[in-house]
PDB file of N, CA, C and O in Angstrom:
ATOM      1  N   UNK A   1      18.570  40.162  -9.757  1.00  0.00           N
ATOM      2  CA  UNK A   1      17.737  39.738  -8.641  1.00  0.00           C
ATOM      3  C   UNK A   1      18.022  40.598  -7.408  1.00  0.00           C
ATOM      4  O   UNK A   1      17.042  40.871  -6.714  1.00  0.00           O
ATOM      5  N   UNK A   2      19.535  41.191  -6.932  1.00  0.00           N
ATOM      6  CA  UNK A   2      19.768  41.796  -6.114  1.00  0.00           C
ATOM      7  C   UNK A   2      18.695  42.858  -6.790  1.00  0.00           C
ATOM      8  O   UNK A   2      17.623  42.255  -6.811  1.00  0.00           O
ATOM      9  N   UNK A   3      18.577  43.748  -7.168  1.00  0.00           N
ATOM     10  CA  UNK A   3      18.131  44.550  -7.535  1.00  0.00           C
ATOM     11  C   UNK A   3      16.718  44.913  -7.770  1.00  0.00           C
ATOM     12  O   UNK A   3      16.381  46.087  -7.615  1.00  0.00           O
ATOM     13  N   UNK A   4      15.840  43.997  -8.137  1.00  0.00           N
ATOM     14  CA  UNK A   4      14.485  43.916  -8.161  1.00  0.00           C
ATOM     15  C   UNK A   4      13.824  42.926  -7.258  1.00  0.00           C
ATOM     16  O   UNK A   4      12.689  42.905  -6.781  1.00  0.00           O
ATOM     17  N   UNK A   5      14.890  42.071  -7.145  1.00  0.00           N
ATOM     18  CA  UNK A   5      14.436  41.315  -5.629  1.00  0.00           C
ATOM     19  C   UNK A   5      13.276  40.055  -6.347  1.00  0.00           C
ATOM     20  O   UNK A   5      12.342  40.251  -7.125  1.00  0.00           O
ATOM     21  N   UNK A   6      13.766  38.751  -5.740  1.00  0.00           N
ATOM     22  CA  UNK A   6      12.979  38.036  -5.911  1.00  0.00           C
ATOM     23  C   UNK A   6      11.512  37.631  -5.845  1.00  0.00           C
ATOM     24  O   UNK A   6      10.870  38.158  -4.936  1.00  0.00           O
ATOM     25  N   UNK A   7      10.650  36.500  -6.923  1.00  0.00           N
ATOM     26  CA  UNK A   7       9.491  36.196  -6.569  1.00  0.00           C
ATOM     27  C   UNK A   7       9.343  34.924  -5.470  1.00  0.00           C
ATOM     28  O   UNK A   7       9.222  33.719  -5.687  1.00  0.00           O
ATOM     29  N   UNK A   8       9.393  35.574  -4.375  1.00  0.00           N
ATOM     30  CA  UNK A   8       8.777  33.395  -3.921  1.00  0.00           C
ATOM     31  C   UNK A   8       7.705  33.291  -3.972  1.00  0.00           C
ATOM     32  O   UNK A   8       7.533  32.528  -3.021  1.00  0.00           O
ATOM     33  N   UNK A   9       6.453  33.529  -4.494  1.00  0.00           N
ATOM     34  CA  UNK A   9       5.258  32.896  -4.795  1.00  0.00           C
ATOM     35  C   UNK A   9       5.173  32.278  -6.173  1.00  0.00           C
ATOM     36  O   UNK A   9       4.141  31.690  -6.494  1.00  0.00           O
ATOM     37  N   UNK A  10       6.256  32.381  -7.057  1.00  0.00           N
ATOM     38  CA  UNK A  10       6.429  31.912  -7.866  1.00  0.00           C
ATOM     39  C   UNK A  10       7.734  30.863  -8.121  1.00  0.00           C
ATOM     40  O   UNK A  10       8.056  30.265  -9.148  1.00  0.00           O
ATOM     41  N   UNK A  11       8.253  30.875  -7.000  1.00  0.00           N
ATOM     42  CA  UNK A  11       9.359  29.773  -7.190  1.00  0.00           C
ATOM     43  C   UNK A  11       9.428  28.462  -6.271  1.00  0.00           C
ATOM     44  O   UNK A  11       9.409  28.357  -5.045  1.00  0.00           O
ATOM     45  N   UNK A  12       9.512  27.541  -7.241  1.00  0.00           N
ATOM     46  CA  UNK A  12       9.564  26.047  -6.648  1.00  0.00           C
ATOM     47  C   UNK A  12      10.265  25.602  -5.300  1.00  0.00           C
ATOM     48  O   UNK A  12       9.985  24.865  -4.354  1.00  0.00           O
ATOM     49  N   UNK A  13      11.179  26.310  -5.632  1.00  0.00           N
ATOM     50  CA  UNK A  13      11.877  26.113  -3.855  1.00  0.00           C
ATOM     51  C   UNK A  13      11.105  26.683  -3.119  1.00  0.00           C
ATOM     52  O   UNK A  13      10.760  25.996  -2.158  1.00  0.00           O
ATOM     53  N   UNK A  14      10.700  27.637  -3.170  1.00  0.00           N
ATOM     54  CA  UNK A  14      10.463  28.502  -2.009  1.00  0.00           C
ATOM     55  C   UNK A  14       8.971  27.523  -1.688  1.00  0.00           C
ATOM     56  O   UNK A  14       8.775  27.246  -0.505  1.00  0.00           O
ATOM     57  N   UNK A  15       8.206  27.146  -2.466  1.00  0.00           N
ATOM     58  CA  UNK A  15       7.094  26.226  -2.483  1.00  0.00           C
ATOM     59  C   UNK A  15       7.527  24.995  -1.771  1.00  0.00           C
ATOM     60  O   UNK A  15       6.748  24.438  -0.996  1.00  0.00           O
ATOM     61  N   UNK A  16       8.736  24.533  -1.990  1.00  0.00           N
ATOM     62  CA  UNK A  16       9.025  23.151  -1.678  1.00  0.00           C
ATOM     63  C   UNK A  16       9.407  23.259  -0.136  1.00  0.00           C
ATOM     64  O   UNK A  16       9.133  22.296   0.580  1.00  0.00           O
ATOM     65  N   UNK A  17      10.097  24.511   0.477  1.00  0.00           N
ATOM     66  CA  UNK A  17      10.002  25.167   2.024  1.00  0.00           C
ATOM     67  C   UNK A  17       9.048  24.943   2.678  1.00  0.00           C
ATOM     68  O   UNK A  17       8.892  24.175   3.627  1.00  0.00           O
ATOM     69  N   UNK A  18       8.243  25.754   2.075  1.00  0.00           N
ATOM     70  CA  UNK A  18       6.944  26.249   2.708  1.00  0.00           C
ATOM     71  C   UNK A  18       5.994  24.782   2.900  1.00  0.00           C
ATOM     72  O   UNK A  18       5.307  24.584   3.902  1.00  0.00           O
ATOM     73  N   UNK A  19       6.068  24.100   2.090  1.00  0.00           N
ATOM     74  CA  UNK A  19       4.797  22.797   2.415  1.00  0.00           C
ATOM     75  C   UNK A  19       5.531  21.983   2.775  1.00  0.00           C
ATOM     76  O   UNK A  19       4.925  21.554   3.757  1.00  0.00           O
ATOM     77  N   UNK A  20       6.934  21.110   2.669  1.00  0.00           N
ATOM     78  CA  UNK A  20       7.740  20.420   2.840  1.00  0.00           C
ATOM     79  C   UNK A  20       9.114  20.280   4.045  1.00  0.00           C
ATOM     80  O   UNK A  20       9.487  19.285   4.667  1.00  0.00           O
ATOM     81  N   UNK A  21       9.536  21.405   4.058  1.00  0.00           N
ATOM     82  CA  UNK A  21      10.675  21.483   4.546  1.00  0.00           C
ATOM     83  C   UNK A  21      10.520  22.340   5.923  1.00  0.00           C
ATOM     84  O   UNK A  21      10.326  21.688   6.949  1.00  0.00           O
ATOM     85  N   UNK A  22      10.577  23.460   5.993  1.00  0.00           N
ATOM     86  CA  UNK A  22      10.211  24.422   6.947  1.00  0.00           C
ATOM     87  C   UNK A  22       9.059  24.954   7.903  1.00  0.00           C
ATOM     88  O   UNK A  22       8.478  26.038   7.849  1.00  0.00           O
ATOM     89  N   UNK A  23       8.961  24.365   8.402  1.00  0.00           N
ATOM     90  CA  UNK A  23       7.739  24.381   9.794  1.00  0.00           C
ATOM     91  C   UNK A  23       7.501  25.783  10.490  1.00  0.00           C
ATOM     92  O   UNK A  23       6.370  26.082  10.873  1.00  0.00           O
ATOM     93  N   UNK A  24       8.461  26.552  10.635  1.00  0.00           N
ATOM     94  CA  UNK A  24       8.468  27.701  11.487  1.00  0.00           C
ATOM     95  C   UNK A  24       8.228  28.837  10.673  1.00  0.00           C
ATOM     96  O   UNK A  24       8.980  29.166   9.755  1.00  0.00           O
ATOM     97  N   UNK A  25       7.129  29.481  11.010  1.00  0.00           N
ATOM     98  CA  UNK A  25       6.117  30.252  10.103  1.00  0.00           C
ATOM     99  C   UNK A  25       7.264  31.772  10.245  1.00  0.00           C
ATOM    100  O   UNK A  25       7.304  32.738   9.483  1.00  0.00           O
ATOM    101  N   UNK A  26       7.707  31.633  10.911  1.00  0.00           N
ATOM    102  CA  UNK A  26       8.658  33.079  11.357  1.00  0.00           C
ATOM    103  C   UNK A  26      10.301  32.840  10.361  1.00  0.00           C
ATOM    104  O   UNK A  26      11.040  33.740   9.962  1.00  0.00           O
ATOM    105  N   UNK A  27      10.441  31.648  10.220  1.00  0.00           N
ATOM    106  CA  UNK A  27      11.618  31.424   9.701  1.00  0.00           C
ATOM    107  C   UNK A  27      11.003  31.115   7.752  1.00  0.00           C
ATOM    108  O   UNK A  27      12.025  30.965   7.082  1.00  0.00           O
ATOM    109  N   UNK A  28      10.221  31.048   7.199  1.00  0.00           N
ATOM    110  CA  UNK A  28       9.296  31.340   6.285  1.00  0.00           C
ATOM    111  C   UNK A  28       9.158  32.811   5.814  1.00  0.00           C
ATOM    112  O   UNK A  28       9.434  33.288   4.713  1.00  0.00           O
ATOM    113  N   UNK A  29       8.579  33.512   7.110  1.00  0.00           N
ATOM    114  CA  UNK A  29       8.366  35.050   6.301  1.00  0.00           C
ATOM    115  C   UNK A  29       9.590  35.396   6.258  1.00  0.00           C
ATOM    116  O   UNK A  29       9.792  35.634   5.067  1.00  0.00           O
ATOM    117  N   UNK A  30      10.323  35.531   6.701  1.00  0.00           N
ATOM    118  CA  UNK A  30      12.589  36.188   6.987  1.00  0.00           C
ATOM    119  C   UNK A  30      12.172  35.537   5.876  1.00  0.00           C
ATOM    120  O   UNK A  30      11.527  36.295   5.152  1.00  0.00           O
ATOM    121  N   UNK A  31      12.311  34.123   5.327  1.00  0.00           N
ATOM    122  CA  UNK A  31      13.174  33.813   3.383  1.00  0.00           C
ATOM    123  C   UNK A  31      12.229  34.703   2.796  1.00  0.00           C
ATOM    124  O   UNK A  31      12.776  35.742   2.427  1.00  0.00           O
ATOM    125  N   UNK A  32      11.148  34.670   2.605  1.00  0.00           N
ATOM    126  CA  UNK A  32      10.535  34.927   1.978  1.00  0.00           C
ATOM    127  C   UNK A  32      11.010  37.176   2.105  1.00  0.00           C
ATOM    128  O   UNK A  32      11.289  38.095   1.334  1.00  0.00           O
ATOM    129  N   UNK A  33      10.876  37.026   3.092  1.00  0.00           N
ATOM    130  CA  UNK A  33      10.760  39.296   2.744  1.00  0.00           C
ATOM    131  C   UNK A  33      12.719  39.099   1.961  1.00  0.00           C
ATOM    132  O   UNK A  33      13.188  39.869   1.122  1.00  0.00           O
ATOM    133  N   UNK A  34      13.427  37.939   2.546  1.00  0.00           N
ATOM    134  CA  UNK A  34      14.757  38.250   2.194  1.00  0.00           C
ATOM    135  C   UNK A  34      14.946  38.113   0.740  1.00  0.00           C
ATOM    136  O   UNK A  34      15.989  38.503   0.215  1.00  0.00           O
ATOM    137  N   UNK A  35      14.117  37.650   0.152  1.00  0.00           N
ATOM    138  CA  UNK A  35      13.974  36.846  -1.152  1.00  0.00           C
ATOM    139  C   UNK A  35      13.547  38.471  -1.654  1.00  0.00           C
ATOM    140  O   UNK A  35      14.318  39.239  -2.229  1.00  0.00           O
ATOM    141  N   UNK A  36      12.292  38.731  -1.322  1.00  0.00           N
ATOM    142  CA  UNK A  36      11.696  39.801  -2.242  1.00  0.00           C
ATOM    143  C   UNK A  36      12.692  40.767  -1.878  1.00  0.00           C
ATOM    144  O   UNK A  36      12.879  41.345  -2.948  1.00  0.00           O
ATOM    145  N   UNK A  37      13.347  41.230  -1.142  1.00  0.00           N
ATOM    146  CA  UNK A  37      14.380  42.656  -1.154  1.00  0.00           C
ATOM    147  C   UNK A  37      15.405  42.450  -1.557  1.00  0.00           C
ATOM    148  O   UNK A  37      16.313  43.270  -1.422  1.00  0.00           O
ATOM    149  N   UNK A  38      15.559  41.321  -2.157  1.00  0.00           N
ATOM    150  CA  UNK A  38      17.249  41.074  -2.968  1.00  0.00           C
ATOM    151  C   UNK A  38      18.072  40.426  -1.818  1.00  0.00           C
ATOM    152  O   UNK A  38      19.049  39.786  -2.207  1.00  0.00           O
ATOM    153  N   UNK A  39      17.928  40.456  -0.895  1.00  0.00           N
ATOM    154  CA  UNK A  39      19.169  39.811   0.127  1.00  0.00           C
ATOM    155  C   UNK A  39      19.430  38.641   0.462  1.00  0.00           C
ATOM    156  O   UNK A  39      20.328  38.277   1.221  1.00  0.00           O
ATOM    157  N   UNK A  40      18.335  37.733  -0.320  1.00  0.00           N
ATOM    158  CA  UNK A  40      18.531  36.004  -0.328  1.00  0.00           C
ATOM    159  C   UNK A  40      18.532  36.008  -2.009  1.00  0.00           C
ATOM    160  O   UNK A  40      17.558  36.453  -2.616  1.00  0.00           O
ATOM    161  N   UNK A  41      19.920  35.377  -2.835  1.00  0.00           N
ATOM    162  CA  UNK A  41      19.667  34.645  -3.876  1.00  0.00           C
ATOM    163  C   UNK A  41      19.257  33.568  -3.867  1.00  0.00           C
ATOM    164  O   UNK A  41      19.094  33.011  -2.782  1.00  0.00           O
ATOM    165  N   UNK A  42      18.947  32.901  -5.089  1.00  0.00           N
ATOM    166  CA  UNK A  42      18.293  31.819  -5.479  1.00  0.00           C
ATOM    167  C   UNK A  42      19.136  30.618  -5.201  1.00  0.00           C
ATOM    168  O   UNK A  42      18.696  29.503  -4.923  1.00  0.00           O
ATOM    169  N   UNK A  43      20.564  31.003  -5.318  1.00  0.00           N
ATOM    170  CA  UNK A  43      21.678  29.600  -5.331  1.00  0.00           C
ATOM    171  C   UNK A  43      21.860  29.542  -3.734  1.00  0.00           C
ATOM    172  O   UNK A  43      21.802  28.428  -3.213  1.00  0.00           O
ATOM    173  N   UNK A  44      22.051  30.544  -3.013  1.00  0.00           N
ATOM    174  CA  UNK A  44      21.521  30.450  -1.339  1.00  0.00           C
ATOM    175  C   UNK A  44      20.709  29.544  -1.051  1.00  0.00           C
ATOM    176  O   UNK A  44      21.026  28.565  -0.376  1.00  0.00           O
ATOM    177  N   UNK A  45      19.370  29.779  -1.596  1.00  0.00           N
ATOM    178  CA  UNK A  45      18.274  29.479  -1.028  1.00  0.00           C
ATOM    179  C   UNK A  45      18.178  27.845  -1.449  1.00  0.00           C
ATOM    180  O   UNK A  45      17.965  26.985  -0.594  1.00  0.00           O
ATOM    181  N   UNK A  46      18.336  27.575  -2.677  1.00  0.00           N
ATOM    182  CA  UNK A  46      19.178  26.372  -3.205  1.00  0.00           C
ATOM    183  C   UNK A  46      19.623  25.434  -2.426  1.00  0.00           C
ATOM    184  O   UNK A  46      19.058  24.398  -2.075  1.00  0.00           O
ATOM    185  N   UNK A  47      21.122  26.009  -2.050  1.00  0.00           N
ATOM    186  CA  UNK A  47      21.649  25.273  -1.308  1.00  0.00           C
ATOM    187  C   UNK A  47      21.221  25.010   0.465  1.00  0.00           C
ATOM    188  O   UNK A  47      21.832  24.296   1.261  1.00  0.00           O
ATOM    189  N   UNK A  48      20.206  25.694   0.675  1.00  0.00           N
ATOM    190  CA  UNK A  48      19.685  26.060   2.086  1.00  0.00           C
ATOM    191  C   UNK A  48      18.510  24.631   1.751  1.00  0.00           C
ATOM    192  O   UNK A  48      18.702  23.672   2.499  1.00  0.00           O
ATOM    193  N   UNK A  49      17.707  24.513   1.023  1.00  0.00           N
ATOM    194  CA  UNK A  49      16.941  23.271   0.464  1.00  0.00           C
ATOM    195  C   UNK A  49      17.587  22.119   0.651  1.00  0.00           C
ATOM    196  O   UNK A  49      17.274  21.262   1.478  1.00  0.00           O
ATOM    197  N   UNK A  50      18.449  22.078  -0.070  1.00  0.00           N
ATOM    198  CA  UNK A  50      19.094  20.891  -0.457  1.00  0.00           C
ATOM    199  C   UNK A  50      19.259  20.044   0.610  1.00  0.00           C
ATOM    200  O   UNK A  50      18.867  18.891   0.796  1.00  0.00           O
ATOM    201  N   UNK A  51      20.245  21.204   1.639  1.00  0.00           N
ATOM    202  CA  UNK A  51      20.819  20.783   3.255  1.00  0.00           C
ATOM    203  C   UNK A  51      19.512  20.415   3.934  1.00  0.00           C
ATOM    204  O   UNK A  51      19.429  19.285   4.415  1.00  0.00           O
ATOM    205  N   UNK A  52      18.418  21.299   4.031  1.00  0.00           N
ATOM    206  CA  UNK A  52      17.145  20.730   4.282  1.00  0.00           C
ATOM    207  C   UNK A  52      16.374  19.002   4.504  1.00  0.00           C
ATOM    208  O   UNK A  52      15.802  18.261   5.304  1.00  0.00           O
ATOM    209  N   UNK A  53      17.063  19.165   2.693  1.00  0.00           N
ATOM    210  CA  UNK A  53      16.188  17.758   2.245  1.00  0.00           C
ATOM    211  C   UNK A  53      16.880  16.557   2.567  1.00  0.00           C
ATOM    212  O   UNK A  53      16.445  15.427   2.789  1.00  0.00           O
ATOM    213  N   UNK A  54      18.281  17.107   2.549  1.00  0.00           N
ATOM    214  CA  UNK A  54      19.147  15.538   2.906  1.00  0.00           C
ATOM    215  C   UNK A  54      18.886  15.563   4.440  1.00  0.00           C
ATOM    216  O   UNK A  54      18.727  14.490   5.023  1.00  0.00           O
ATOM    217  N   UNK A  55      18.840  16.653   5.068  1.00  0.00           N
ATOM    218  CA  UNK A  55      18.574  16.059   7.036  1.00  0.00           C
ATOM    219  C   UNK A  55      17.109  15.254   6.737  1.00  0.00           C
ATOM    220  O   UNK A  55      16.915  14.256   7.432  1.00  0.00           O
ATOM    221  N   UNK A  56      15.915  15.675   5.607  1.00  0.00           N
ATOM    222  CA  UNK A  56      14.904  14.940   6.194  1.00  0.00           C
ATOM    223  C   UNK A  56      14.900  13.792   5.565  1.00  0.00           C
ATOM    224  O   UNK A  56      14.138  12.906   5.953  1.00  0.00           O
ATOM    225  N   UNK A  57      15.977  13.538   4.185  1.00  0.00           N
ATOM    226  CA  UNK A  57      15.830  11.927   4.264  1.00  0.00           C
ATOM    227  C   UNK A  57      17.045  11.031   5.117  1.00  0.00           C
ATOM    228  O   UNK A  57      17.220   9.813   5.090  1.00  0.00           O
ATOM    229  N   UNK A  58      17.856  12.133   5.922  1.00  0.00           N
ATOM    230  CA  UNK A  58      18.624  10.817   6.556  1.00  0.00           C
ATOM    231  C   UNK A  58      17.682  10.148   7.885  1.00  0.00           C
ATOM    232  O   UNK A  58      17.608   8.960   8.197  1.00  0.00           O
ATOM    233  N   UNK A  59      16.923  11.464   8.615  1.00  0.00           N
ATOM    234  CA  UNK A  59      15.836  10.863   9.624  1.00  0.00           C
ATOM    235  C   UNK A  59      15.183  10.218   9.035  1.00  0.00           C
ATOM    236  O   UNK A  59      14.800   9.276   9.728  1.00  0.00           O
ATOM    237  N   UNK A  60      14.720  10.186   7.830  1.00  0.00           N
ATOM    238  CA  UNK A  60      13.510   9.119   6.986  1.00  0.00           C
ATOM    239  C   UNK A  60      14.592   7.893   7.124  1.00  0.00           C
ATOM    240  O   UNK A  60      14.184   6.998   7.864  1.00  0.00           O
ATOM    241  N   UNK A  61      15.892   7.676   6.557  1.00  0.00           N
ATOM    242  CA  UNK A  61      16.374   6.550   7.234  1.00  0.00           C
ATOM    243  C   UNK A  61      16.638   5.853   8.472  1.00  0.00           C
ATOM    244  O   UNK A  61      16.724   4.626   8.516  1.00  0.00           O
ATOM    245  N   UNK A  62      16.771   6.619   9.498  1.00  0.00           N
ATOM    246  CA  UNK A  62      17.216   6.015  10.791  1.00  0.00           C
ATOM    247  C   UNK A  62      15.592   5.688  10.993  1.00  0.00           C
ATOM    248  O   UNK A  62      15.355   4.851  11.865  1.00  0.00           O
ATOM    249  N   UNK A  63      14.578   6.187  10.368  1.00  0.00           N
ATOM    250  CA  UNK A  63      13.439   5.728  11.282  1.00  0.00           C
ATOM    251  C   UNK A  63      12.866   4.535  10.415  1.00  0.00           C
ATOM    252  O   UNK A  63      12.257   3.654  11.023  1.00  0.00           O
ATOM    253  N   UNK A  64      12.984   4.452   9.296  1.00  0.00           N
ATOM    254  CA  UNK A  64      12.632   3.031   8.187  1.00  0.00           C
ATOM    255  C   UNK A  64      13.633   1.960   9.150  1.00  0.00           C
ATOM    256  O   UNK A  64      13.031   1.083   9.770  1.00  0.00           O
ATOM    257  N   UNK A  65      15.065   2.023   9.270  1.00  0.00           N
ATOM    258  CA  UNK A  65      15.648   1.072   9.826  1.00  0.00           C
ATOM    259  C   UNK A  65      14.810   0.689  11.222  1.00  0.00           C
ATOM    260  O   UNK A  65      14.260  -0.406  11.342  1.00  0.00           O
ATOM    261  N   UNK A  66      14.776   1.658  12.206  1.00  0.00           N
ATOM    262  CA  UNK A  66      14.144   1.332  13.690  1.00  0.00           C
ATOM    263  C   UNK A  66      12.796   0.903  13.205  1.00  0.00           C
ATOM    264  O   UNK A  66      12.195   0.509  14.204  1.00  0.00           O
ATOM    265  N   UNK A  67      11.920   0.774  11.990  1.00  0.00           N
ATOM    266  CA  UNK A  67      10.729   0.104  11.923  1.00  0.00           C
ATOM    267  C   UNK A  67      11.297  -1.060  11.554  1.00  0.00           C
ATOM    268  O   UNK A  67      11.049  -2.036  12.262  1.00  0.00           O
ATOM    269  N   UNK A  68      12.288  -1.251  10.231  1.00  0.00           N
ATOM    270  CA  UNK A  68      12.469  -3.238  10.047  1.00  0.00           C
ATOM    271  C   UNK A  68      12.892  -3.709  11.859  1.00  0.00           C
ATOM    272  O   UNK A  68      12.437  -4.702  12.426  1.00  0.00           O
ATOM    273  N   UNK A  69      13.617  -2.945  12.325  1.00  0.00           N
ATOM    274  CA  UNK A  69      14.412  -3.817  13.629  1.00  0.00           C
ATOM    275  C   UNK A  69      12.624  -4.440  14.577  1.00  0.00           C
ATOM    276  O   UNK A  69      12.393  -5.497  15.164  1.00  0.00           O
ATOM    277  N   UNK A  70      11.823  -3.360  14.357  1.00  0.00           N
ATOM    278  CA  UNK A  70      10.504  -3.712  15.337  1.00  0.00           C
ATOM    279  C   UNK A  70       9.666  -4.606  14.820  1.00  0.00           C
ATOM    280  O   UNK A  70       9.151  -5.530  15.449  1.00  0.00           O
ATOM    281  N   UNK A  71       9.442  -4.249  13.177  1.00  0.00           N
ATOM    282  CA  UNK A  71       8.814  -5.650  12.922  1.00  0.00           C
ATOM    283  C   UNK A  71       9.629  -6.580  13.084  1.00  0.00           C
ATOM    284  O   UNK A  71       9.801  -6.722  14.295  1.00  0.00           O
ATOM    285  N   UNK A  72      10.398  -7.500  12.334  1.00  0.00           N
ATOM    286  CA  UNK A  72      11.189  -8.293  12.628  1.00  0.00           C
ATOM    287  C   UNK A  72      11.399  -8.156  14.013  1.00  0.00           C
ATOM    288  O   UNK A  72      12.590  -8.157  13.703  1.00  0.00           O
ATOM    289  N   UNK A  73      11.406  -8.046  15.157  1.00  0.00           N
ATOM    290  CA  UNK A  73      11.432  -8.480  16.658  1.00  0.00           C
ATOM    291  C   UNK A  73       9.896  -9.028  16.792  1.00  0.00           C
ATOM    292  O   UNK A  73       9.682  -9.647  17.834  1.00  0.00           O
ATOM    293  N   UNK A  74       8.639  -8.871  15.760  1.00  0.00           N
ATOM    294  CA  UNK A  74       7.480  -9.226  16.270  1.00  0.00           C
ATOM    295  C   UNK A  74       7.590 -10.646  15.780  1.00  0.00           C
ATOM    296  O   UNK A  74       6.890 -11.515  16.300  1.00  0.00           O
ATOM    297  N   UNK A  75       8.465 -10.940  14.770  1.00  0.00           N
ATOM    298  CA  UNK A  75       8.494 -12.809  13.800  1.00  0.00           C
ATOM    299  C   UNK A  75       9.371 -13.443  14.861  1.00  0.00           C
ATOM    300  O   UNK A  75       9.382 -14.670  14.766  1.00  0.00           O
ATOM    301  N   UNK A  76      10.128 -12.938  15.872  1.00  0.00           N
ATOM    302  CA  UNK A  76      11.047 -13.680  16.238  1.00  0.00           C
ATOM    303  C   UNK A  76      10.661 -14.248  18.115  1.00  0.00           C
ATOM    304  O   UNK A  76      11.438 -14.997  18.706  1.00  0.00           O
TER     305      UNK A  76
END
């Protein structure tokens, strides 16, 4: 992969970035040219996801909790 350099139009992570995870169209093309010239591996990019996905489900938790606390303040 160093060597011929990765596909991200063909790889699931890099898909799961791009629609899911990563917002900043500038921080998108960098993985992506780093991917195709060999200078981002796959277990990088991997673990760059992963860290991703757990920040967006721990905010998916703090904000599910601050919705039970608001309903429940509307029964009481």
């Amino acid at each position: 992969q160093k060597e011929l350099g990765g596909r991200p139009d063909e790889c699931v992570i890099y898909e799961m970035l791009v629609y899911h995870l990563v917002d900043d169209d500038k921080e998108l093309e960098k993985i992506r040219e780093e991917c195709m010239n060999g200078e981002l591996l796959c277990g990088h990019c991997k673990v760059h996801a992963a860290e991703l996905m757990k920040d967006f489900f721990e905010d998916l938790k703090v904000k599910q909790e601050e919705s039970v606390e608001i309903a429940e303040s509307l029964f009481d």
